[in-house]
N, CA, C and O atoms as a printed pandas DataFrame, in Angstrom:
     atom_number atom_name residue_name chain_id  residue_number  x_coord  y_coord  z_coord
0              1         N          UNK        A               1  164.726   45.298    9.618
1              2        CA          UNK        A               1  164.010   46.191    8.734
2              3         C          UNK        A               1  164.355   45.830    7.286
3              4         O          UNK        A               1  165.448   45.284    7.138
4              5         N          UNK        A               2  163.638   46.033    6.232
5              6        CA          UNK        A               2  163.700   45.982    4.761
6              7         C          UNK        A               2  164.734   46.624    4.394
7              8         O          UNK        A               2  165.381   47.563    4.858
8              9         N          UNK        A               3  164.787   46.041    3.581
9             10        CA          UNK        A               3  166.375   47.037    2.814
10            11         C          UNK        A               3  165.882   48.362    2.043
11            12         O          UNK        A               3  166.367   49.456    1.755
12            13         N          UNK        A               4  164.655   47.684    1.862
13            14        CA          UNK        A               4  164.087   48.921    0.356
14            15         C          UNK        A               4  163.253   49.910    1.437
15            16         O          UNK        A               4  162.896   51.050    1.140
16            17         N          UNK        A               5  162.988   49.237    2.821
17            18        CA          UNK        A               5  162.346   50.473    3.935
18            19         C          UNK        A               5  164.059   51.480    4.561
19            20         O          UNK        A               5  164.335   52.679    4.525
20            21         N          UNK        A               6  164.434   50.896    4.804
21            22        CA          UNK        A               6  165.484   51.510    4.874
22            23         C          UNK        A               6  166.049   52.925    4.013
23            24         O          UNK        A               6  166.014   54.142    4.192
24            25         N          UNK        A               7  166.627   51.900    2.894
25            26        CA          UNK        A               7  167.009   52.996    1.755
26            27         C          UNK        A               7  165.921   54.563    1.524
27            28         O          UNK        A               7  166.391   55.694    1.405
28            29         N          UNK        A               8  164.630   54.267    1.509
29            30        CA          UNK        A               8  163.321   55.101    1.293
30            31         C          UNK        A               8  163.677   56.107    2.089
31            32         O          UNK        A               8  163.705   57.221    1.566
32            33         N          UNK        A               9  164.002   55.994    3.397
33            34        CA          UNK        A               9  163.691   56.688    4.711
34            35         C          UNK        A               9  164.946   57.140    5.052
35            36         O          UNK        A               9  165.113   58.082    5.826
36            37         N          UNK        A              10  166.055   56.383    4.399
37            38        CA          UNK        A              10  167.560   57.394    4.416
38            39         C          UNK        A              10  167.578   58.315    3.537
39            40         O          UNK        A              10  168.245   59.300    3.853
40            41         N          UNK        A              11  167.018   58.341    2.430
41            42        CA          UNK        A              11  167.548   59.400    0.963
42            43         C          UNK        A              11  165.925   60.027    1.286
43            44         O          UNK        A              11  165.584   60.875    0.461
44            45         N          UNK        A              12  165.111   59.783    2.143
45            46        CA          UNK        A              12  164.185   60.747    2.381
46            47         C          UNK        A              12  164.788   61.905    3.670
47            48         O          UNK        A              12  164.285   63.009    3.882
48            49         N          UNK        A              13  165.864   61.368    4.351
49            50        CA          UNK        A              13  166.253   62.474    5.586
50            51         C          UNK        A              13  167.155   63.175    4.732
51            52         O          UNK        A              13  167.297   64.390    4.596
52            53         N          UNK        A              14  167.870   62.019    4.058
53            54        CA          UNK        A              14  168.854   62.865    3.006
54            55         C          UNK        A              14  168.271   63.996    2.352
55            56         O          UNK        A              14  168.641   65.135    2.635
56            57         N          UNK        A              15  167.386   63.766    1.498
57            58        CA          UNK        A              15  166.521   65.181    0.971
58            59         C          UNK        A              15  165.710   66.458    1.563
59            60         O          UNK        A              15  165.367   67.568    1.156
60            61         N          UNK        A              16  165.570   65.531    2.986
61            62        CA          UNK        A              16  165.021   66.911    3.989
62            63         C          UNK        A              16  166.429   67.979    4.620
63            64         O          UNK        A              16  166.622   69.194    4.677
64            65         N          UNK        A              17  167.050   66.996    4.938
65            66        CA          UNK        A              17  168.596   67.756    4.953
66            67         C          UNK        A              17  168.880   68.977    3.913
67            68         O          UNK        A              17  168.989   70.203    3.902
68            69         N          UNK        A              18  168.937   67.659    2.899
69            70        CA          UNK        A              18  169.860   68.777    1.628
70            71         C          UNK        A              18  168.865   70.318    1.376
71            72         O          UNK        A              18  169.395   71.428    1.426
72            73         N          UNK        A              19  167.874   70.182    1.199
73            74        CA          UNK        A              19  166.534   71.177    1.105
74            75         C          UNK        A              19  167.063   72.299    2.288
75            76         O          UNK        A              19  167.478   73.441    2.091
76            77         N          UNK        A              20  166.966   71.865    3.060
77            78        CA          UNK        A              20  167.584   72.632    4.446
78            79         C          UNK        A              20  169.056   73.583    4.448
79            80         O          UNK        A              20  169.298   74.769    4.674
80            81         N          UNK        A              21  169.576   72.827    4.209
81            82        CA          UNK        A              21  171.172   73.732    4.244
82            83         C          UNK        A              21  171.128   74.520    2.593
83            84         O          UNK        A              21  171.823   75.528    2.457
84            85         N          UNK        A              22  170.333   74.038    1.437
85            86        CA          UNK        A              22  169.924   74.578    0.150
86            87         C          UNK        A              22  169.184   75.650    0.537
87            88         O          UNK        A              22  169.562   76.669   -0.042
88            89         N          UNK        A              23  167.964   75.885    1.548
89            90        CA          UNK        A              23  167.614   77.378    2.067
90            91         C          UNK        A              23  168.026   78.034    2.810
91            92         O          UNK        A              23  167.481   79.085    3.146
92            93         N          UNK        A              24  169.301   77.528    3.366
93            94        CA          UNK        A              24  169.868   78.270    4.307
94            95         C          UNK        A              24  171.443   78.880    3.588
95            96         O          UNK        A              24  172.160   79.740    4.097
96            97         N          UNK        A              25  171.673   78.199    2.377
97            98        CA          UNK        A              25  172.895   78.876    1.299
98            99         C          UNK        A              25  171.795   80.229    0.882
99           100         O          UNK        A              25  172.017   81.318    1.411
100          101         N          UNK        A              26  170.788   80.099    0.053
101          102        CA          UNK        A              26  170.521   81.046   -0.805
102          103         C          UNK        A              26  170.499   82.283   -0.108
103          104         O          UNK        A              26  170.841   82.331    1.073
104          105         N          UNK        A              27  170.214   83.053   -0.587
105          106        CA          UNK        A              27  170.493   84.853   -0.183
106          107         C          UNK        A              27  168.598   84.619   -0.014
107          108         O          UNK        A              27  167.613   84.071   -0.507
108          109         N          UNK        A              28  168.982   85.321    0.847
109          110        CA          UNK        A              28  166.835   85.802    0.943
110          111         C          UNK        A              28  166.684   87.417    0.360
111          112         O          UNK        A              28  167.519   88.273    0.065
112          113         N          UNK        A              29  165.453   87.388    0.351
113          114        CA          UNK        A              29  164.414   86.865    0.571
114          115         C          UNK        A              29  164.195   85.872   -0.696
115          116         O          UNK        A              29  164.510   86.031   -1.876
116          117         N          UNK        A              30  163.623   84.920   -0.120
117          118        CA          UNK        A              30  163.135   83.786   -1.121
118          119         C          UNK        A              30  161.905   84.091   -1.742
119          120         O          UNK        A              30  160.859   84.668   -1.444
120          121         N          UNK        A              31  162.420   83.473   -2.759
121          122        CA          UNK        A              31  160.721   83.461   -3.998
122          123         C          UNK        A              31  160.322   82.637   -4.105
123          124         O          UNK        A              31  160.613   82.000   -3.093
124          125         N          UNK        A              32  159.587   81.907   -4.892
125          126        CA          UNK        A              32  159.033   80.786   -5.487
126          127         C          UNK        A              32  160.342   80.112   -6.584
127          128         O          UNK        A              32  160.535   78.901   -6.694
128          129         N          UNK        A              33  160.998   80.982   -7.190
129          130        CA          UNK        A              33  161.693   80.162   -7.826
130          131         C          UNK        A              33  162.930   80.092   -6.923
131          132         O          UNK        A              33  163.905   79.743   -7.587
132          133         N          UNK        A              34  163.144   80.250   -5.963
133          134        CA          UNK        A              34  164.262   79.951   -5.506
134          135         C          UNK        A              34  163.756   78.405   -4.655
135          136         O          UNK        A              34  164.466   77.565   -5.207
136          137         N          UNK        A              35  163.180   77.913   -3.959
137          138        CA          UNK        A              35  162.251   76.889   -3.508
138          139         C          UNK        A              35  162.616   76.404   -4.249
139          140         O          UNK        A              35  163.498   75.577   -4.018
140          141         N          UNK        A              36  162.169   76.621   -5.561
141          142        CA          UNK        A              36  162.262   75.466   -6.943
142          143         C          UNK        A              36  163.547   74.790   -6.840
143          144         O          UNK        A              36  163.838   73.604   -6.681
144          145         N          UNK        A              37  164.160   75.726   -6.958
145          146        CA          UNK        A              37  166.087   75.241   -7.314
146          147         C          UNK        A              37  166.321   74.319   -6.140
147          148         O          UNK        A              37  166.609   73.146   -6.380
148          149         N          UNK        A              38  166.241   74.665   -5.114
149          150        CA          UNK        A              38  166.639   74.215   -3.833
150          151         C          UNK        A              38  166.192   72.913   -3.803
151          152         O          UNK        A              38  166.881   72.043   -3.270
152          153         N          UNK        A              39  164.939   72.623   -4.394
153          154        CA          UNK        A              39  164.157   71.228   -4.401
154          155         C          UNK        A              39  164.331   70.589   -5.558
155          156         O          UNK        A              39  163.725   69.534   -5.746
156          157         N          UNK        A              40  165.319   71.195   -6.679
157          158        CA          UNK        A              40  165.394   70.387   -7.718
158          159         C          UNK        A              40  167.028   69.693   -7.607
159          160         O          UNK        A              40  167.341   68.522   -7.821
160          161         N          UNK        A              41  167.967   70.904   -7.180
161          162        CA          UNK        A              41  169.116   70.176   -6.781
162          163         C          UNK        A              41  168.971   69.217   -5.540
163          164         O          UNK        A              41  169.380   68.056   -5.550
164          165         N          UNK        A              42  168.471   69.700   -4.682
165          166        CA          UNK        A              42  168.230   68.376   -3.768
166          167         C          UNK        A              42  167.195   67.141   -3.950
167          168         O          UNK        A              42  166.638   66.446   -3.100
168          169         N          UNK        A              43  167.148   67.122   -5.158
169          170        CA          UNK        A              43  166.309   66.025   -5.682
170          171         C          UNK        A              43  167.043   65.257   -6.830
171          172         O          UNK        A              43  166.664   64.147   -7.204
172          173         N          UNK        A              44  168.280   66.013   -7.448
173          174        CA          UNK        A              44  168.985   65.451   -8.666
174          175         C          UNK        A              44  170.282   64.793   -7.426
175          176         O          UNK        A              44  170.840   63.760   -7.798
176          177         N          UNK        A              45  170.653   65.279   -6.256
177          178        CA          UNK        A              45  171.686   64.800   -5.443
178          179         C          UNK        A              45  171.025   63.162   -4.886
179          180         O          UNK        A              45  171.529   62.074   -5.166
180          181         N          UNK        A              46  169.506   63.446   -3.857
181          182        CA          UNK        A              46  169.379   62.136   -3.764
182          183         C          UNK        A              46  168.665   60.923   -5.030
183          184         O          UNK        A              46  168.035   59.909   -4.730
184          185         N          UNK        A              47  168.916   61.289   -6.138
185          186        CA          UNK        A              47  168.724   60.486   -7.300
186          187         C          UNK        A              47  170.085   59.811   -7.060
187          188         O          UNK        A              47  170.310   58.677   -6.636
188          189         N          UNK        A              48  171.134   61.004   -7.518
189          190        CA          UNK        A              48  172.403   60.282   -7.650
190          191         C          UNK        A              48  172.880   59.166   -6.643
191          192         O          UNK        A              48  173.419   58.070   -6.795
192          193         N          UNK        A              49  172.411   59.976   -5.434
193          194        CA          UNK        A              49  172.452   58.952   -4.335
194          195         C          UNK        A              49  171.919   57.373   -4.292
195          196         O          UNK        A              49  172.480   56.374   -3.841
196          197         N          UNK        A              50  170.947   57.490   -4.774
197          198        CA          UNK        A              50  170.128   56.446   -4.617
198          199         C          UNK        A              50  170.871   55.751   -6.284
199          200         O          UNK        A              50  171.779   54.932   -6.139
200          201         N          UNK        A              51  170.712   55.888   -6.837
201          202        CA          UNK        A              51  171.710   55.410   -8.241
202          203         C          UNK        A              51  173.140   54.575   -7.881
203          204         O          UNK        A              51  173.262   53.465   -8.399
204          205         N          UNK        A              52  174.266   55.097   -6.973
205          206        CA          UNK        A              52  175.058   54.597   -6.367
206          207         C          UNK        A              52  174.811   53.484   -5.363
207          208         O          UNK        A              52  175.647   52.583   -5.297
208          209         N          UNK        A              53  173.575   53.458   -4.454
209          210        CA          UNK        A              53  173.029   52.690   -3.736
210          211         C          UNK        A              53  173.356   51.453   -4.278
211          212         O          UNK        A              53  174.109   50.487   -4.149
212          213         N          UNK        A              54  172.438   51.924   -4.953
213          214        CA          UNK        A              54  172.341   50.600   -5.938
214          215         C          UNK        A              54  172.994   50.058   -6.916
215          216         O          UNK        A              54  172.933   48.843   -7.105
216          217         N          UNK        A              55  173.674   50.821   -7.643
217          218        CA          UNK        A              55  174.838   50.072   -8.573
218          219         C          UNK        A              55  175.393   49.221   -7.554
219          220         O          UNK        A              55  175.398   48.016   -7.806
220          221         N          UNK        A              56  176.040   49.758   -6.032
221          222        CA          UNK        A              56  177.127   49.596   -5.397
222          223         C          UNK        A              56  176.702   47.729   -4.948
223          224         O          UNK        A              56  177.426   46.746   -5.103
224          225         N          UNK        A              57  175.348   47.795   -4.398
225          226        CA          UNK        A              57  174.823   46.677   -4.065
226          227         C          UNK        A              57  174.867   45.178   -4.892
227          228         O          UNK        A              57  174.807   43.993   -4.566
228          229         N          UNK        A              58  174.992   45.857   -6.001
229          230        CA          UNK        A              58  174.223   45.195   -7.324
230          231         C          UNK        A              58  175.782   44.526   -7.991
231          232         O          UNK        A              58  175.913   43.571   -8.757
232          233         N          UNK        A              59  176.384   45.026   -7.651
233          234        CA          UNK        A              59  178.013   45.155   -7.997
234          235         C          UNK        A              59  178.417   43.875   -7.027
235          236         O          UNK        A              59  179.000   42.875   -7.444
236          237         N          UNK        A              60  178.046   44.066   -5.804
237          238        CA          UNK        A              60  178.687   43.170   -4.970
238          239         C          UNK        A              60  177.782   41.799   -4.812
239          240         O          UNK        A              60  178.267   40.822   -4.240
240          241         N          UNK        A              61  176.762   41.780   -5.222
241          242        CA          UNK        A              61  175.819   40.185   -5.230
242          243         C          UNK        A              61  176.450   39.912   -6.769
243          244         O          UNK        A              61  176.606   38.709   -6.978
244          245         N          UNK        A              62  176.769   40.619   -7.676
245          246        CA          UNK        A              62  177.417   40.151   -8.936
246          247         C          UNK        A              62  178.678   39.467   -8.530
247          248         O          UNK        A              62  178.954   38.399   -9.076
248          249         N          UNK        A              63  179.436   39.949   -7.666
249          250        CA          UNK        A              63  180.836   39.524   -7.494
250          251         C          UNK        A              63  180.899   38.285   -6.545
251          252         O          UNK        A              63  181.910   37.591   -6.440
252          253         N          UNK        A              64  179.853   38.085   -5.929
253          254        CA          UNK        A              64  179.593   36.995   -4.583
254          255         C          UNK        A              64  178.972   36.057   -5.898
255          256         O          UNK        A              64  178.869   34.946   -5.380
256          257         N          UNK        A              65  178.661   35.970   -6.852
257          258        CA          UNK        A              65  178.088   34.481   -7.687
258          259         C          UNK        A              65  179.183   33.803   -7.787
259          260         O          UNK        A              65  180.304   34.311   -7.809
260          261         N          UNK        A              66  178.916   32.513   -7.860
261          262        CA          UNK        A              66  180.137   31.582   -8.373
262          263         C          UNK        A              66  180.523   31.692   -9.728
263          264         O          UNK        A              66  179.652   32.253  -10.394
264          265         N          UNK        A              67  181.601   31.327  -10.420
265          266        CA          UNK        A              67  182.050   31.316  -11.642
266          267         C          UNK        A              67  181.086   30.931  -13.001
267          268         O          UNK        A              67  180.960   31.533  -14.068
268          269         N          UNK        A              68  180.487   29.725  -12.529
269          270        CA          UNK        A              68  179.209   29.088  -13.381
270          271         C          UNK        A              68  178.082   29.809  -13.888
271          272         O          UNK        A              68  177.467   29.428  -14.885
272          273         N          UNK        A              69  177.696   31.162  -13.031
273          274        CA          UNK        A              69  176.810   31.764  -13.267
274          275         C          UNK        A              69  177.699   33.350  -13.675
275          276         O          UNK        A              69  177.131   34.441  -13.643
276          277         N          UNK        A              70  178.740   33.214  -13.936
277          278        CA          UNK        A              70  179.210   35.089  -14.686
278          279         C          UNK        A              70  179.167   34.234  -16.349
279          280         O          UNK        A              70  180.035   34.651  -17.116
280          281         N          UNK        A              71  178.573   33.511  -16.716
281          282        CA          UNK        A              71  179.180   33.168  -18.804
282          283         C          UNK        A              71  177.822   34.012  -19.379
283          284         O          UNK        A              71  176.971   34.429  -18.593
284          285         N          UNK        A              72  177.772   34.114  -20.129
285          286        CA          UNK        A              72  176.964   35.158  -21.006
286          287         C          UNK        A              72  175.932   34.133  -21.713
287          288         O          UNK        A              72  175.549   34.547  -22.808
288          289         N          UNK        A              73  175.445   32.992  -21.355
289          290        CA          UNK        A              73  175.303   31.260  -22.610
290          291         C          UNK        A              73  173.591   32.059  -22.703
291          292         O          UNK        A              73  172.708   31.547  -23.391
């Protein structure tokens, strides 16, 4: 499978998750703005997520180059 199909479809269960246990913290009855919150923190978590993904990746094909290719020329 793709790396970038992958990632999509993990931080997409990730966000159906987080949404989930986010309506199941809040106090009910729910409103409209409570939905909101629930879908905005679980949307700023799998950002972060996905942000780390990728630094983390990006970090380690940097560190796997040979010496010749880290000079700044």
């Amino acid at each position: 499978m793709n790396r970038n199909i992958a990632l999509a479809l993990g931080v997409g269960l990730v966000f159906i998750a987080l949404c989930a246990v986010m309506l199941m913290i809040l106090p009910g009855p729910l409103g409209p703005k409570d939905f909101m919150v629930a879908g905005a923190i679980s949307t700023i978590l799998c950002l972060l997520l996905l942000l780390y993904l990728f630094t983390r990746d990006s970090a380690k094909a940097i560190s796997k180059r040979p010496p010749s290719e880290h000079s700044e020329d």
